[in-house]
Structure formats: C-alpha cells, structure tokens
N, C-alpha and C positions, 0 to 999 in steps of 0.2 A: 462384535464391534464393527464389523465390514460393512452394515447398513448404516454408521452414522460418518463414512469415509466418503468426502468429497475433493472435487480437483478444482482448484483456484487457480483463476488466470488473471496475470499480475501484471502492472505495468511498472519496470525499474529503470533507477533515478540511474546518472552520471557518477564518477565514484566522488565529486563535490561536493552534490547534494546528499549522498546516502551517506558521507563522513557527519558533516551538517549533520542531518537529523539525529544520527550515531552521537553525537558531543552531548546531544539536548539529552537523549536516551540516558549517557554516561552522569552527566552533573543529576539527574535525579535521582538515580542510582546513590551519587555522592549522599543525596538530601535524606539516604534512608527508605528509599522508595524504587525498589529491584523491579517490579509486578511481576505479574503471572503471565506476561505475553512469551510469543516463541523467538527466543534469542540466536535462533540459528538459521536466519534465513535474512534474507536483505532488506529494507525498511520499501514498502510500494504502495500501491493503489490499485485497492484488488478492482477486477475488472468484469467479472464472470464467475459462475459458478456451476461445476456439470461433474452428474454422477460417474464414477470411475468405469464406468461401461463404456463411456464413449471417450475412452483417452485417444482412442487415434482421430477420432471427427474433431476434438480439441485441437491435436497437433494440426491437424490441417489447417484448422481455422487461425491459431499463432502462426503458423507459418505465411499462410495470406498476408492476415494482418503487418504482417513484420515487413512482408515485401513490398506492402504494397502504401505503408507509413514512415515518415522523415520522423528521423527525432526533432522533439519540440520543447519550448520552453513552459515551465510552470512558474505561476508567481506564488508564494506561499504567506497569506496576507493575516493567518488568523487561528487559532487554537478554537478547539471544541471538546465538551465533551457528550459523548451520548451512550448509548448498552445501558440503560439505567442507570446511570450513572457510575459506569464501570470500566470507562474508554475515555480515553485522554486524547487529543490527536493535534498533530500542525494540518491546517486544511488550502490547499490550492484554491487558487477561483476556477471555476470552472469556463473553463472559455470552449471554443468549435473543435479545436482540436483534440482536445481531451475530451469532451463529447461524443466525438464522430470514434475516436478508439472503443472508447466504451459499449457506444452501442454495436459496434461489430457482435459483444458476447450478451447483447439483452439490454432493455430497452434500462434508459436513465433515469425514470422516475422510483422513486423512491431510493435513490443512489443517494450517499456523502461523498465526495471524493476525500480520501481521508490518509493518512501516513501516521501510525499507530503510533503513540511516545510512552504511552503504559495503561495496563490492563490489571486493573484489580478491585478491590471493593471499595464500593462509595466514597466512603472515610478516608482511605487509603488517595483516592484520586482527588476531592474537595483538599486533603491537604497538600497535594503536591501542587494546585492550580498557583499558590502565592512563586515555589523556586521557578516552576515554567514559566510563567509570565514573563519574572525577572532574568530569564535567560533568551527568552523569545525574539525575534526581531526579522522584518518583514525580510523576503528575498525571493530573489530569480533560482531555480532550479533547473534540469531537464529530463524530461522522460526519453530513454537513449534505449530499452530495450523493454520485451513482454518475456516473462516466465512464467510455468507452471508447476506447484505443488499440490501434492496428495496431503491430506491432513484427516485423520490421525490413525497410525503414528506419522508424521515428517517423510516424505519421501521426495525427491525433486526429478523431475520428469522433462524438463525442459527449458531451457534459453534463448532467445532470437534477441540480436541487436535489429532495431527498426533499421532499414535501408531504402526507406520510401525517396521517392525525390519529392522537396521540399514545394 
C-alpha cells in the first residue's frame, strides 16, 4: 500500500468559511447523502501533490509559501461536479492570488480549484445536486493557512498560517 501513499498540500479556509462549507457538508448529510469523502480533515484546496520521499523538500516549500504569502480572500461563486461524476464541490473563482499560491507546488493547468462537499457514486451525487443548490449561495471566504496530509491511511504532517505581507 506505501506506493499508492502520497502528501497533499492544502490550502485552508478561516474557521467562517470552513464552518460554511462544514453546514453545506452537514444539511446533505441531513438529505441522506453521508459520501465516501475523508471526514477528518478540514474542507481546502488541494494545492500540490508529491511522493512521501520528499516530505522534508514539501516542508520547506509550505514553509516559503506560508512566509512569504498574506492571507487572501476567496469568492465562492458556483458548485461543480467532476471524478466522473463522483465529486460534488463549491468552486472559487480563481483569481492571481490563488493562482500564484498554486503554482508555487506545479503548474495550474489542468487544476479545479475546488472544496469537496461529497464523494460518492454518480447516482448518489446527481441526486444530491437538487438539496445543494437549494442550500448554496454565493460568498466571500479566506485562504488564512497551507496544510499537508499523507493519504492513505490519514496522517497530518503539517500547518502554517500564511503571514505573507499583503
């Protein structure tokens, strides 16, 4: 299992916005609709992806990042889903700032910037799009800090609040 183990580096909200998503998470839940995502970790925007060999060249590079980036605001204007239709998500716009973080850990194309709301099959996700809609509604967030996790199993390896000057 240790070849299919990689380290995610994450960018996390304010505890406003990660209640927020947390609520949206929760009323679907209500609708019958648990999914299969990881429930023990805080709702983000993965950033990067890099094998468990280079957890310390990872720390160094969150720790850059972190120092040398202000927290910034996210607007979250739009649900998606994508995984074959197996991903549900509230999606930011992606503006410079959220960009320029990004590409610190690899280049943006072919990125979503995305904040997971539920992970499970097709069916499963086509009928939850009616309660999320009706729960949805546009807003301001912030990206206030970068984490990293090990997956799978779950292991957390690190947190930096950004303290960039703005």
């Amino acid at each position: 299992m240790e070849e299919n183990k990689q380290l995610f580096i994450m960018a996390g909200f304010d505890p406003e916005t990660e209640q927020r998503l947390k609520d949206w998470e929760t009323r679907l839940e209500r609708c019958g609709r648990p999914g299969q995502q990881t429930k023990n970790i805080p709702h983000h925007i993965t950033l990067g992806m890099y094998p468990p060999s280079m957890e310390e060249q990872v720390k160094e590079m969150v720790l850059q990042a972190a120092s040398e980036t202000a927290p910034f605001p996210v607007s979250f204007q739009h649900l998606g889903i994508f995984g074959g239709g197996r991903v549900l998500f509230a999606a930011p716009c992606v503006d410079r700032a959220l960009l320029n973080l990004k590409e610190r850990f690899g280049s943006g194309t072919g990125w979503t910037a995305h904040a997971t709301l539920l992970i499970d099959e097709p069916e499963n996700i086509l009928s939850a799009v009616a309660p999320a809609v009706g729960v949805f509604e546009e807003f301001e967030g912030r990206i206030e800090s970068i984490f990293v996790h090990e997956f799978f199993p779950s292991r957390f390896v690190l947190s930096l609040p950004l303290k960039g000057k703005p």
